[in-house]
C-alpha positions in Angstrom: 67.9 16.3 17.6 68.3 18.9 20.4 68.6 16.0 22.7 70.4 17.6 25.2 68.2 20.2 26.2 66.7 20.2 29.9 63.0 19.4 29.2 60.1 18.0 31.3 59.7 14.1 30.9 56.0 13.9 31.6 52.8 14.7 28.8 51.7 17.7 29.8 48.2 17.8 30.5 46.0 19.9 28.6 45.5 23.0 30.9 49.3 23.2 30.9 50.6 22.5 27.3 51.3 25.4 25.3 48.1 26.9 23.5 49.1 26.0 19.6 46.8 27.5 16.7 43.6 26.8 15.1 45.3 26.7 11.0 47.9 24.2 10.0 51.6 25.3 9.6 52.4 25.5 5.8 54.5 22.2 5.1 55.3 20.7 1.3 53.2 20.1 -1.0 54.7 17.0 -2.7 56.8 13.7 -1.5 60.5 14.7 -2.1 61.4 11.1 -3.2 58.3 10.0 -4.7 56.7 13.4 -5.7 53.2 12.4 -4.7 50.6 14.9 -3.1 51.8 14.8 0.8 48.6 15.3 1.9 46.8 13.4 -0.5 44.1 12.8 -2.0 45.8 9.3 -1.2 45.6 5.8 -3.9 42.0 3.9 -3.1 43.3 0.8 -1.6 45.3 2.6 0.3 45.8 2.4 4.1 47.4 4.8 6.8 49.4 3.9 9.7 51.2 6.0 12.3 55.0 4.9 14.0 56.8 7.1 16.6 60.6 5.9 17.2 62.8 8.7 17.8 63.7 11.0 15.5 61.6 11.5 12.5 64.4 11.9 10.1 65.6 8.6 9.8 62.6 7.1 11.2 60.9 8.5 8.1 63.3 6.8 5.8 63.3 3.5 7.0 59.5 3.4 5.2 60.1 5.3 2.2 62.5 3.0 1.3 60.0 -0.2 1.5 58.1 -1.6 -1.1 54.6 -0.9 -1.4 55.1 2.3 0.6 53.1 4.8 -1.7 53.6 8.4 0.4 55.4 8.9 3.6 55.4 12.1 6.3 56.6 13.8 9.2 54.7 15.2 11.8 53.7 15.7 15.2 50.8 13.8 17.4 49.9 12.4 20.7 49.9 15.5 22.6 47.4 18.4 23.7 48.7 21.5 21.6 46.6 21.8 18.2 49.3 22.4 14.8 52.6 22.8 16.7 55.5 24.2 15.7 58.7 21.6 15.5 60.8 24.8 17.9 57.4 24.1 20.3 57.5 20.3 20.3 61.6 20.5 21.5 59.9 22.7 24.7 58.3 19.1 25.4 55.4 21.4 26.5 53.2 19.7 23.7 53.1 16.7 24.9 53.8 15.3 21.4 55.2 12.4 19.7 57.7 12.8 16.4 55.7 10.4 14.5 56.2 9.0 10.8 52.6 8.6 8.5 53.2 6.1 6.4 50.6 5.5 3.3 50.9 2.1 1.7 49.3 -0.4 -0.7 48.4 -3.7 1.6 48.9 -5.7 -1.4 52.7 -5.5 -1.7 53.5 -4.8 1.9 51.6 -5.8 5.1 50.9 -3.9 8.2 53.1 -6.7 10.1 55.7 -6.1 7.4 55.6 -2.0 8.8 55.4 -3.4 12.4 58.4 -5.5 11.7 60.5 -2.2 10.5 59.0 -0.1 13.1 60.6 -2.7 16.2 63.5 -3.3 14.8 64.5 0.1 13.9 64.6 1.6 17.6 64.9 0.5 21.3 61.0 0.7 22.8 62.4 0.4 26.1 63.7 3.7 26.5 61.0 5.2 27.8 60.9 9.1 26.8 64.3 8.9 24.8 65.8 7.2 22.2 69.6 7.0 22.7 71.0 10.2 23.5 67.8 12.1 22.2 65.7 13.2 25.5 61.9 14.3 25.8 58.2 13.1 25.2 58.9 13.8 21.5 60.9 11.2 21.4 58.5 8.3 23.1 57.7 4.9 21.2 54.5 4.6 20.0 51.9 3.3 17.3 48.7 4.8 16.7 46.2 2.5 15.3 43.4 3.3 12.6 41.3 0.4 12.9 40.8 -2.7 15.6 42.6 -4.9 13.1 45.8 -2.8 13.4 45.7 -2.5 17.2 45.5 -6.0 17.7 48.6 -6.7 15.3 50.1 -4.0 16.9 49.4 -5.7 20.6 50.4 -9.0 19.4 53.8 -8.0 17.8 54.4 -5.9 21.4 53.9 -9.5 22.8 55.8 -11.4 20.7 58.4 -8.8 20.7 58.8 -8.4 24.8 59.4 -12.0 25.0 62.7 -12.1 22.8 63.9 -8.9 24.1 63.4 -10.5 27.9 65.3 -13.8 26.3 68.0 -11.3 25.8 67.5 -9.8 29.7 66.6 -6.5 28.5 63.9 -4.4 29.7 59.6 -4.1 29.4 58.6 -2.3 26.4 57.5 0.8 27.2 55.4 2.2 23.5 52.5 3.5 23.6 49.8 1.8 21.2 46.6 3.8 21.4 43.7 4.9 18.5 45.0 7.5 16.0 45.1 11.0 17.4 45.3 14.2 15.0 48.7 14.3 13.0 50.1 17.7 12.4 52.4 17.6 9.4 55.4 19.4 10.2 57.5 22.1 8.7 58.2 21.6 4.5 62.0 21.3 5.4 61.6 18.2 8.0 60.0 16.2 5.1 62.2 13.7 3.7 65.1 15.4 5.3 67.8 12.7 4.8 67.3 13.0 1.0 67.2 16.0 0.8 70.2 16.3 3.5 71.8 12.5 2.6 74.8 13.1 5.4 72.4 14.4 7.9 71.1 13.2 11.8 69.2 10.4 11.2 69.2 9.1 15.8 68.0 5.9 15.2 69.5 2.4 16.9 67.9 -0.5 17.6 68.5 -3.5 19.8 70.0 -6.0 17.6 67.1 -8.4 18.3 65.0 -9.5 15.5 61.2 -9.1 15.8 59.5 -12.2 16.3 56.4 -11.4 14.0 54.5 -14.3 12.0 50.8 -14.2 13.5 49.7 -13.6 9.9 47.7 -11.1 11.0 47.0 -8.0 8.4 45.3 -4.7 9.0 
């Protein structure tokens, strides 16, 4: 989305990025598909985890679509500027990500099982792009909520890096780092591409498989 615009490929730091606002922009109130509360409160049991590959439209519905997958959401994290606009985030003077939040019951679908989806659904050596979509916004990254989840997360980077250098491609370049604050975005980016079936979903992938079977759950 907006991929061609001329934008700055670096985070800005935090004296530079835009200022942003201290109240959250007004987003739905309900799932589109699934018609649960967006923001919760969220299923006990549940847990939360947090994938940036590209565009959030079709990165979105790549998780909805799974099994076990109770509540999923578009937003915007990993950068200075507190509840962004999504016309601010395509300055790439927020420094932030177009992450997917994806609630989900650990009984019928593991965090490896999301990990698998999330590598195989977009090229994480692209550095800041993803295909012809160009700027910070559209990094790689995971954002982990607990140790459990950032050691599955570095051992699928691991496992995954190895078959993509089989395959003589290049280092993965995502960022996996702690949870920062999520900003849910704008009422009409969630769950665009059922709401808009025919509409930009950006995503690609490398053909190559993900490796995962560690066993390891969050």
């Amino acid at each position: 989305m907006f991929g061609f615009m001329r934008k700055s490929l670096s985070i800005p730091t935090a004296q530079e990025a835009m200022a942003g606002r201290d109240h959250a922009i007004p987003t739905a109130a309900t799932h589109f598909v699934t018609h649960a509360p967006l923001k919760g409160p969220y299923p006990q049991g549940s847990e939360k985890a947090l994938f940036g590959l590209g565009c959030f439209w079709g990165a979105e519905r790549k998780f909805w679509q799974l099994p076990g997958v109770l509540v999923t959401a578009v937003g915007y994290a990993g950068g200075p500027t507190p509840n962004p606009t999504y016309d601010e985030v395509c300055t790439g003077k927020t420094g932030h990500t177009e992450p997917v939040l994806v609630v989900f019951d650990p009984g019928q679908v593991t965090y490896e099982d999301l990990l698998k989806v999330f590598w195989e659904s977009h090229d994480p050596t692209q550095g800041m792009r993803q295909g012809n979509d160009v700027g910070t916004q559209y990094r790689s990254a995971v954002y982990t909520f607990s140790d459990k989840q950032a050691e599955a997360a570095e051992r699928s980077k691991d496992a995954y890096e190895s078959a993509l250098r089989a395959q003589g491609m290049g280092r993965i370049t995502t960022e996996i780092a702690p949870a920062p604050p999520f900003y849910f975005a704008e009422a009409y980016h969630q769950q665009y591409l059922a709401k808009n079936p025919a509409g930009y979903c950006g995503l690609g992938g490398t053909g190559v498989a993900c490796p995962i079977g560690t066993g390891v759950e969050a």
